[in-house]
C-alpha positions in Angstrom: 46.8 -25.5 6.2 45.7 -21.8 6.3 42.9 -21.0 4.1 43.2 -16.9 4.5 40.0 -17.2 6.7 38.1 -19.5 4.7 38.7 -22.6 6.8 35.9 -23.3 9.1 37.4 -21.3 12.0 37.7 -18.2 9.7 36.7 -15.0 9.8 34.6 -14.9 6.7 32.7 -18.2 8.0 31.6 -16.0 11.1 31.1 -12.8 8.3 28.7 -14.6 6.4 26.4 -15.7 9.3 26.2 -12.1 10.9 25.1 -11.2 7.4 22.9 -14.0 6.9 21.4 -13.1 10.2 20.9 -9.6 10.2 19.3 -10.5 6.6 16.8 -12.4 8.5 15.8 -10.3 11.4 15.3 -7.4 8.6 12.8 -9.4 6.5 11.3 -11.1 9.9 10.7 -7.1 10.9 9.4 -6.3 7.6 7.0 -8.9 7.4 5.4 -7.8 10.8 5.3 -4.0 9.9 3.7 -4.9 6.7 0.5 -7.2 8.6 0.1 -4.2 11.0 0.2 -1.7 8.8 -1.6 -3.7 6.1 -4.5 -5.3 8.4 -4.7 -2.1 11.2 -6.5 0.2 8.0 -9.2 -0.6 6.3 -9.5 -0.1 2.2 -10.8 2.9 1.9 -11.8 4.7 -1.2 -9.2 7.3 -2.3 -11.4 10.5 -3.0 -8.5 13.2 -3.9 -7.9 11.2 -7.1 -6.8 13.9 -9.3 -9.9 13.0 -12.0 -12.4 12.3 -10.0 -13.1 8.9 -11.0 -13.3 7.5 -7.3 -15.7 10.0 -5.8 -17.9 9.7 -9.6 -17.8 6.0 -8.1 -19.3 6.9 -4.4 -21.3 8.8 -6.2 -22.9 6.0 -8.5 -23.4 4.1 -5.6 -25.3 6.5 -3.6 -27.7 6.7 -6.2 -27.9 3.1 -7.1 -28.5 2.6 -3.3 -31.7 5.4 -3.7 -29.7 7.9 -1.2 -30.6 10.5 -4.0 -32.5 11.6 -7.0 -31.9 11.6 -10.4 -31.4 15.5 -10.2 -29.1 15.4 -7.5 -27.0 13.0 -9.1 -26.6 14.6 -12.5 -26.1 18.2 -10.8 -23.3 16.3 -8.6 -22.1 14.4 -11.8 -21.5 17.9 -13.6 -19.5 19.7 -10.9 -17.1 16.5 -10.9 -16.9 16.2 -14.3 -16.1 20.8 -14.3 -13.7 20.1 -11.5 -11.8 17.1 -13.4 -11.6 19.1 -16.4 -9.5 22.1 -15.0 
């Protein structure tokens, strides 16, 4: 009886496992390029945020750690908070 390729010597049989297969090289591949990528560059802080909020944050923590004054930090503070305003 001829199943129009179904059967188990049919061409959609062989169809779905090259499909199948090429479905899980690609996510094998994609796996591995995300660990490199993901694991080769350390988190770092993104500082051209458009508002300034992650260098305001570096900048917190320079002072929290004593790296400088009081004065410092609020002149520093101000020229962020000019520059995120325009």
């Amino acid at each position: 009886m001829m199943w129009d390729g179904w059967g188990p010597d049919g061409w959609a049989g062989w169809l779905f496992m090259a499909f199948t297969m090429a479905l899980v090289w690609g996510g094998l591949i994609a796996l591995v390029v995300w660990a490199v990528r993901s694991f080769a560059h350390p988190t770092t802080p993104n500082i051209r945020d458009e508002h300034g909020s992650d260098a305001l944050a570096i900048l917190e923590q320079r002072f929290a750690r004593g790296e400088i004054d009081r004065g410092e930090f609020e002149e520093r503070r101000a020229v962020l908070r000019d520059q995120s305003a325009t």
